[in-house]
N, CA, C and O atoms as a Tinker XYZ file with bonds, in Angstrom:
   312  protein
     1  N      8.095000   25.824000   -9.095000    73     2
     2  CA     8.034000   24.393000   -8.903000    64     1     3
     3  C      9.203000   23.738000   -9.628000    63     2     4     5
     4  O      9.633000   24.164000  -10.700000    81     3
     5  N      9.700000   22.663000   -8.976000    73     3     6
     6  CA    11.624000   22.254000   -9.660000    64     5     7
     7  C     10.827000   20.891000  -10.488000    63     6     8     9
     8  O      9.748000   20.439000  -10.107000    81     7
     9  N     11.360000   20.524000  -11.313000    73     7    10
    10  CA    10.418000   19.745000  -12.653000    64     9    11
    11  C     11.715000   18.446000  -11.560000    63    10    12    13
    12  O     12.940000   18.448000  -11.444000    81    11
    13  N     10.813000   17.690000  -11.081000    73    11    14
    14  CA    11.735000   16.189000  -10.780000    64    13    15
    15  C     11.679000   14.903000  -11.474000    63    14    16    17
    16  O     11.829000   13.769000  -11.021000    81    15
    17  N     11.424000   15.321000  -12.716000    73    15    18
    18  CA    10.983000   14.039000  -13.629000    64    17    19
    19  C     12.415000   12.841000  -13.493000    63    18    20    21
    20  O     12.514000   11.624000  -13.342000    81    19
    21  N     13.341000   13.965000  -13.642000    73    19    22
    22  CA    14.998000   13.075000  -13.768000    64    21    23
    23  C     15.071000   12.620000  -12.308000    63    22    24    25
    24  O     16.106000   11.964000  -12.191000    81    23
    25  N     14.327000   12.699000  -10.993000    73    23    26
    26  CA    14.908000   12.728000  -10.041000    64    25    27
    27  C     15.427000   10.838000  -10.073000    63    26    28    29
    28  O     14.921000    9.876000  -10.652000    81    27
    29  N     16.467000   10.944000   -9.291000    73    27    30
    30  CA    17.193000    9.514000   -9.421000    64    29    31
    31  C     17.567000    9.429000   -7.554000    63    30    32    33
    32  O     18.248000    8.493000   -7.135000    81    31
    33  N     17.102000   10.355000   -6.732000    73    31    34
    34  CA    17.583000   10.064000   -5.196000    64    33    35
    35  C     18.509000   11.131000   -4.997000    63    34    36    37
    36  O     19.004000   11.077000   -3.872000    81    35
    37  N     19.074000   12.445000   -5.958000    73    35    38
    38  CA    19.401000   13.430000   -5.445000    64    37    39
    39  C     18.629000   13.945000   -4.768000    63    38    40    41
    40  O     19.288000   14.937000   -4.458000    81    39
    41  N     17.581000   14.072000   -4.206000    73    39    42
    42  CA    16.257000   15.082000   -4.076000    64    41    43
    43  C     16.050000   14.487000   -2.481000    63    42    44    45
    44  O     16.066000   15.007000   -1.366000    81    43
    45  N     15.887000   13.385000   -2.900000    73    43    46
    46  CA    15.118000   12.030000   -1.687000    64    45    47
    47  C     16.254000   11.779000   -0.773000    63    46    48    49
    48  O     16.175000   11.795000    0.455000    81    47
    49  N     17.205000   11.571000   -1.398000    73    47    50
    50  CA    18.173000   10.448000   -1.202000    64    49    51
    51  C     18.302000    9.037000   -1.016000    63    50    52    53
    52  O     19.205000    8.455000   -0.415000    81    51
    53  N     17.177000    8.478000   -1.670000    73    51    54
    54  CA    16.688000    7.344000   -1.997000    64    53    55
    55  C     16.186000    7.402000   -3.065000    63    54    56    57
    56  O     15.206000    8.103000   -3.319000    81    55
    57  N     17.018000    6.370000   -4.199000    73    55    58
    58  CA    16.519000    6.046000   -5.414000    64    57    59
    59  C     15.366000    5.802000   -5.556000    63    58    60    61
    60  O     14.624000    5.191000   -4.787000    81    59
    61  N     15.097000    6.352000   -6.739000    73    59    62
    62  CA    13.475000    5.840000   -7.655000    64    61    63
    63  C     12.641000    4.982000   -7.313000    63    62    64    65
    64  O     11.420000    5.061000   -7.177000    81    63
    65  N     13.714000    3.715000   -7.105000    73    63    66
    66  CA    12.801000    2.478000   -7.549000    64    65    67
    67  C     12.556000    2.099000   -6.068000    63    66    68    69
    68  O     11.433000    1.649000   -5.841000    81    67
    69  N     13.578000    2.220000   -4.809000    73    67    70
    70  CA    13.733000    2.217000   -4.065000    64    69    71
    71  C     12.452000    2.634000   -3.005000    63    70    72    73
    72  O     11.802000    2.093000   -2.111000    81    71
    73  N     12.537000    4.196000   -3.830000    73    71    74
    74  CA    11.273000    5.165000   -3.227000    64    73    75
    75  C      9.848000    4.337000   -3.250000    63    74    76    77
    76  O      9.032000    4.006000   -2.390000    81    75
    77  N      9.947000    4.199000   -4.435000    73    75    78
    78  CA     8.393000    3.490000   -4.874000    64    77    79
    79  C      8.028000    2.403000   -3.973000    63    78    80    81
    80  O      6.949000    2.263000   -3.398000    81    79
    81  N      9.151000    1.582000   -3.912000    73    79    82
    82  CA     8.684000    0.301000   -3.060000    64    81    83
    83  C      8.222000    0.625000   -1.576000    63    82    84    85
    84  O      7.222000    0.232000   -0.974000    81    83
    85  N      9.141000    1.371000   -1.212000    73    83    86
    86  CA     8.502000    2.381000    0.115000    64    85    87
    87  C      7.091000    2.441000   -0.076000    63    86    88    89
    88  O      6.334000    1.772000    0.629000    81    87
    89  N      6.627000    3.299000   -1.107000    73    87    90
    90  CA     5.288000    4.213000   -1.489000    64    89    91
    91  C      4.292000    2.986000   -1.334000    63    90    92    93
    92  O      3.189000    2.929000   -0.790000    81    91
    93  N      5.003000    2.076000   -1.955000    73    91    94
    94  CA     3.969000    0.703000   -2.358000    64    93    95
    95  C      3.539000    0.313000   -1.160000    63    94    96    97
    96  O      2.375000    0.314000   -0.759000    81    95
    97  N      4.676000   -0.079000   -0.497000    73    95    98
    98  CA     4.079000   -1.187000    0.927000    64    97    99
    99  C      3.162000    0.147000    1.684000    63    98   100   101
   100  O      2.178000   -0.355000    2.228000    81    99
   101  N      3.189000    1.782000    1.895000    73    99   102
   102  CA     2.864000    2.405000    2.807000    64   101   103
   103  C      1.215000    2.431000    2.246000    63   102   104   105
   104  O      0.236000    2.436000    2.993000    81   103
   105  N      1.178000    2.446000    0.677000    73   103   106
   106  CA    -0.335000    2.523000    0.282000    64   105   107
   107  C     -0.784000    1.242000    0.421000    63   106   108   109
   108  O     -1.889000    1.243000    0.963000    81   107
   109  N     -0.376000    0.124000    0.151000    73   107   110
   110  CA    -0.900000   -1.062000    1.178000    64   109   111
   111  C     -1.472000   -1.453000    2.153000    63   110   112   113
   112  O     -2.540000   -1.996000    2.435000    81   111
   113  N     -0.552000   -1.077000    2.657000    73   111   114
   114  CA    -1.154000   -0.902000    4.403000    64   113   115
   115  C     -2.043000   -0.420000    4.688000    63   114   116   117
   116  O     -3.032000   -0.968000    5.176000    81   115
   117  N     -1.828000    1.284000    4.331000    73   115   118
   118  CA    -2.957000    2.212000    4.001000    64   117   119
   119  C     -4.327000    1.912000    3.835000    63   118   120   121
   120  O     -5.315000    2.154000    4.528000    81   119
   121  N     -4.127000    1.207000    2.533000    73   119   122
   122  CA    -5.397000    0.619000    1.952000    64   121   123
   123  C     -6.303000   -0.275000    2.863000    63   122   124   125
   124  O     -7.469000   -0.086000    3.210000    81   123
   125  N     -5.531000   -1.199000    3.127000    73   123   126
   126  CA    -6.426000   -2.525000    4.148000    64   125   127
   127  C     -6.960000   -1.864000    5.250000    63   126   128   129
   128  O     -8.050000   -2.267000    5.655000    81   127
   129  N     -6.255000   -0.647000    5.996000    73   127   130
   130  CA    -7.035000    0.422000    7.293000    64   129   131
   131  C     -7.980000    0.790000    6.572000    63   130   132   133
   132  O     -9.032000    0.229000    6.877000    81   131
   133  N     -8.050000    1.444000    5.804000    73   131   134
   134  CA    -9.320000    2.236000    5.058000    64   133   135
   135  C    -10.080000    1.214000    4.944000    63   134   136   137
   136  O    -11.156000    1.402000    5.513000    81   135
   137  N     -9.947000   -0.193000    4.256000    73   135   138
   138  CA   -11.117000   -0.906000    3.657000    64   137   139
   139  C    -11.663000   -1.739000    4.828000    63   138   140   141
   140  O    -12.456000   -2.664000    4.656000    81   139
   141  N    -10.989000   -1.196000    6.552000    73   139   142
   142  CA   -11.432000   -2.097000    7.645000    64   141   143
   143  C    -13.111000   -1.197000    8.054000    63   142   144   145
   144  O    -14.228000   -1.619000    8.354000    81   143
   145  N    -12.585000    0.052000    7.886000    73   143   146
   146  CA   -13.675000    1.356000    7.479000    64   145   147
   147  C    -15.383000    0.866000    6.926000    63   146   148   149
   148  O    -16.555000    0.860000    7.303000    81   147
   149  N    -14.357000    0.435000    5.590000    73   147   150
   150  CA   -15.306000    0.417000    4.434000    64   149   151
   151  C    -16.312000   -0.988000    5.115000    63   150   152   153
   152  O    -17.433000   -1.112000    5.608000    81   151
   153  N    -15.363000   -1.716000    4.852000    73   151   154
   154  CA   -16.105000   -3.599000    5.875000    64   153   155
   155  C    -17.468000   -2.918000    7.153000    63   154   156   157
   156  O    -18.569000   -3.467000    7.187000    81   155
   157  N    -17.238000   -2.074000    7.808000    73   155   158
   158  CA   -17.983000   -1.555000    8.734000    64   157   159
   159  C    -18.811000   -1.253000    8.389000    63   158   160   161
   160  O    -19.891000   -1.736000    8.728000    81   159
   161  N    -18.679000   -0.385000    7.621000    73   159   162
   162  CA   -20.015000    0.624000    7.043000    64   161   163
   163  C    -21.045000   -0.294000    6.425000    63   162   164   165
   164  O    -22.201000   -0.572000    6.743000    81   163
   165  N    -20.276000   -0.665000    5.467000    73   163   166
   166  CA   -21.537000   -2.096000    4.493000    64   165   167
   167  C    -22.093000   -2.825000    5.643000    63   166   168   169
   168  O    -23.297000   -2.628000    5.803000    81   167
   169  N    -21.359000   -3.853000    6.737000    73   167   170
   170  CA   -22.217000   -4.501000    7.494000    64   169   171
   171  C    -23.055000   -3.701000    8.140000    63   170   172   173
   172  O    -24.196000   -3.984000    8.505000    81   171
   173  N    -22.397000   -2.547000    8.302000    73   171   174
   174  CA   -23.819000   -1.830000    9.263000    64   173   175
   175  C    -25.069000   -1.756000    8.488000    63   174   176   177
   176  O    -26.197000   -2.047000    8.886000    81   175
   177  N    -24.682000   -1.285000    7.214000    73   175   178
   178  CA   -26.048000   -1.269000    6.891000    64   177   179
   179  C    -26.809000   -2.625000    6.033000    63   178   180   181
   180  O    -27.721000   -2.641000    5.206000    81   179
   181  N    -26.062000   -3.614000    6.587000    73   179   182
   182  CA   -26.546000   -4.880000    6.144000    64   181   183
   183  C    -26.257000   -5.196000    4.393000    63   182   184   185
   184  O    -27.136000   -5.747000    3.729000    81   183
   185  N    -25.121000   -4.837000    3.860000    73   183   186
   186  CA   -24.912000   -4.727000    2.573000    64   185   187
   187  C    -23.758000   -6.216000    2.630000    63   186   188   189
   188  O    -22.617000   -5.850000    2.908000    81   187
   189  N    -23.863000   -7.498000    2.453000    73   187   190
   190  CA   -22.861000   -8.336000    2.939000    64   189   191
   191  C    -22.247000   -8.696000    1.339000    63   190   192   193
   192  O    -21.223000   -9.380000    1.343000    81   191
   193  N    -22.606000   -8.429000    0.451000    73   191   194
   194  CA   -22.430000   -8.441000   -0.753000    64   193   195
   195  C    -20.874000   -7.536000   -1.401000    63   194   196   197
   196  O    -19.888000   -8.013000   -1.964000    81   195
   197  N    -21.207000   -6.040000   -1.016000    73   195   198
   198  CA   -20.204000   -5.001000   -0.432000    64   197   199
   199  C    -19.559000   -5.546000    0.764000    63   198   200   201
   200  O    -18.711000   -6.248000    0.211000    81   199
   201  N    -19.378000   -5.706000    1.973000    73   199   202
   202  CA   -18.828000   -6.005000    2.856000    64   201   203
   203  C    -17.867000   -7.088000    2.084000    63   202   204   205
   204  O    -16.671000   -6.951000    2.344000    81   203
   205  N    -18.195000   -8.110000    1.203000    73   203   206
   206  CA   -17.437000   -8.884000    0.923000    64   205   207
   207  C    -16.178000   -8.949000    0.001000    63   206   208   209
   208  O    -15.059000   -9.456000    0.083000    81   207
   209  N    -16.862000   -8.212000   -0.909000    73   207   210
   210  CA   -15.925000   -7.028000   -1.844000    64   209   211
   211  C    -15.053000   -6.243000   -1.075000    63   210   212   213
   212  O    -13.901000   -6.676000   -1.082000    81   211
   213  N    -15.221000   -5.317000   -0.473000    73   211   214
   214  CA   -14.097000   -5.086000    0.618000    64   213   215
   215  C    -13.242000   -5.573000    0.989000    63   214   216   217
   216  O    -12.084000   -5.164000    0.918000    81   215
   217  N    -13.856000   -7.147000    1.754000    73   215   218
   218  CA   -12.609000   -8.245000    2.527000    64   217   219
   219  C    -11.908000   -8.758000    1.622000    63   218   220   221
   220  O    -10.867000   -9.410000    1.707000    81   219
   221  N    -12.693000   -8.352000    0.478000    73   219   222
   222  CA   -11.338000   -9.114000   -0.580000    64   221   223
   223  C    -10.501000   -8.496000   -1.060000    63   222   224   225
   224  O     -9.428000   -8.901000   -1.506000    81   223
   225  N    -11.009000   -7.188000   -1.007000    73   223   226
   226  CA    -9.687000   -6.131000   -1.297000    64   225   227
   227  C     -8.737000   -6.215000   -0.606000    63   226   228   229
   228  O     -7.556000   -6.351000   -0.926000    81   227
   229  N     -9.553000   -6.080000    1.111000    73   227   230
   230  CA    -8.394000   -5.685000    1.930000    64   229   231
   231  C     -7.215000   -6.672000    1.964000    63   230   232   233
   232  O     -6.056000   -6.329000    2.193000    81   231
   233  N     -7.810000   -8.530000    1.594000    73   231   234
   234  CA    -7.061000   -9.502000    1.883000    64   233   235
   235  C     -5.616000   -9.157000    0.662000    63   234   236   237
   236  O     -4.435000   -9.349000    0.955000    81   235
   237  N     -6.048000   -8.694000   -0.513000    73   235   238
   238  CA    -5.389000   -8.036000   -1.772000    64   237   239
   239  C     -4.355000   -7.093000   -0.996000    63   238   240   241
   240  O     -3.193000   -7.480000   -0.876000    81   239
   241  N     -4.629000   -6.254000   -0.635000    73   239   242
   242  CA    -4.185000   -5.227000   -0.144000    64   241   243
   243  C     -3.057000   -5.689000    1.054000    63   242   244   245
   244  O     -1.872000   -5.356000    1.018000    81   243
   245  N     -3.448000   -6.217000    1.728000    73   243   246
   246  CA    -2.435000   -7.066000    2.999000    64   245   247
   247  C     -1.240000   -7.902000    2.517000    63   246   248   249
   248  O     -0.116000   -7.907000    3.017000    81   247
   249  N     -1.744000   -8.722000    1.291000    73   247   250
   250  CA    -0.781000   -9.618000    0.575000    64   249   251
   251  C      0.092000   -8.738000   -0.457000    63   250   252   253
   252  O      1.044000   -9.315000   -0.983000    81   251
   253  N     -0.060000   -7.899000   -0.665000    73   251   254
   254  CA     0.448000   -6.843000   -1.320000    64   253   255
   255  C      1.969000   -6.227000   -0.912000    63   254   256   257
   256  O      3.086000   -6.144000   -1.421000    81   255
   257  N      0.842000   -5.607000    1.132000    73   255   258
   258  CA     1.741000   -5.328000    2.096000    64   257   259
   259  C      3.037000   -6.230000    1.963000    63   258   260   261
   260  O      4.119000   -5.934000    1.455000    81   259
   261  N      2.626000   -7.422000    2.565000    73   259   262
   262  CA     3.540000   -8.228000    3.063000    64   261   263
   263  C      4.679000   -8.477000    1.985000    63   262   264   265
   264  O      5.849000   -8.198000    2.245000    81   263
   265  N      4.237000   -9.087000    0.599000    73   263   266
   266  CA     5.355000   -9.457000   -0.339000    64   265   267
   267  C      6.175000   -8.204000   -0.581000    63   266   268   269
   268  O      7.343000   -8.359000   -0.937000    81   267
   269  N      5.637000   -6.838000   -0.411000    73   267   270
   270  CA     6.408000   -5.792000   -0.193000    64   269   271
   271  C      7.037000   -5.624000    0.578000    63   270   272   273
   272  O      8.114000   -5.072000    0.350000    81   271
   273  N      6.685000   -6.012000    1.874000    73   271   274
   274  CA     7.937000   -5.568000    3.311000    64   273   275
   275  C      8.772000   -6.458000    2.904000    63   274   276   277
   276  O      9.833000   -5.911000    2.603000    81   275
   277  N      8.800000   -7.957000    2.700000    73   275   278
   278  CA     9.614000   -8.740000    2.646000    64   277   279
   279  C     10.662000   -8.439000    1.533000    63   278   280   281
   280  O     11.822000   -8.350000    1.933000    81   279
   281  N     10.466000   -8.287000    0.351000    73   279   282
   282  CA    11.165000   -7.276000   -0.573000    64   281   283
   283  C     11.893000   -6.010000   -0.156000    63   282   284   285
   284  O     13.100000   -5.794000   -0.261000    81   283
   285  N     11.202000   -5.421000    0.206000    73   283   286
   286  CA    12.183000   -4.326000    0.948000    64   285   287
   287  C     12.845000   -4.487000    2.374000    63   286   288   289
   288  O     13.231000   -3.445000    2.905000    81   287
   289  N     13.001000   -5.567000    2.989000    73   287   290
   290  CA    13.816000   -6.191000    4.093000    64   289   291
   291  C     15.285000   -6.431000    3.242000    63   290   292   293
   292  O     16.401000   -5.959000    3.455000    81   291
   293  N     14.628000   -7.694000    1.822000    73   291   294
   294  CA    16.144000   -7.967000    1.569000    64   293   295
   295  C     16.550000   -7.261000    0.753000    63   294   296   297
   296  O     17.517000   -7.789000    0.204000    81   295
   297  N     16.289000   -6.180000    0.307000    73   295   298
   298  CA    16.995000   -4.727000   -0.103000    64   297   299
   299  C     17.744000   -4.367000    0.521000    63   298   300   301
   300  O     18.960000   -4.383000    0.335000    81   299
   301  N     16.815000   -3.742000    1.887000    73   299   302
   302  CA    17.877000   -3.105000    3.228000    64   301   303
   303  C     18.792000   -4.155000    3.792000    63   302   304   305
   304  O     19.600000   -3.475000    4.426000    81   303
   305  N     19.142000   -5.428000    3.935000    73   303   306
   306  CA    19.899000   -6.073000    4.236000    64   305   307
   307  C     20.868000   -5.896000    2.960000    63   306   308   309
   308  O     21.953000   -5.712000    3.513000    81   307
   309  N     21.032000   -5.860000    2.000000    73   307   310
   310  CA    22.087000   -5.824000    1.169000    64   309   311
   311  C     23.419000   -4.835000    1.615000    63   310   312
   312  O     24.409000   -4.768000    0.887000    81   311
């Protein structure tokens, strides 16, 4: 196993910080699909308490998305 603690975008070819923001917006996104899941399940079983907790994640999770894509737009435009 190659120890990538130093990695800086030799590896990737996309820097660190760069990478992450990637990682960020993709678990974002990620997240709000999964918690459309989760929203389902609770209403099905009549849990609106949970269901609501959810929508607030996911709304978390979406706003997350977005201030991330937009961030990494005017990155890639540079």
């Amino acid at each position: 196993m190659t120890d990538i603690t130093g990695e800086t975008g030799g590896v990737t070819g996309t820097k660190d910080k760069d990478y992450n923001l990637v990682w960020y917006v993709e678990a974002c996104l990620n997240n709000a699909l999964r918690l459309e899941q989760y929203i389902a399940d609770a209403e099905r079983d009549g849990d609106s308490e949970l269901a609501d907790l959810f929508r607030k994640a996911q709304a978390d999770s979406r706003k997350g998305g977005e201030i991330g894509k937009k961030l990494l737009a005017q990155r890639l435009a540079r």
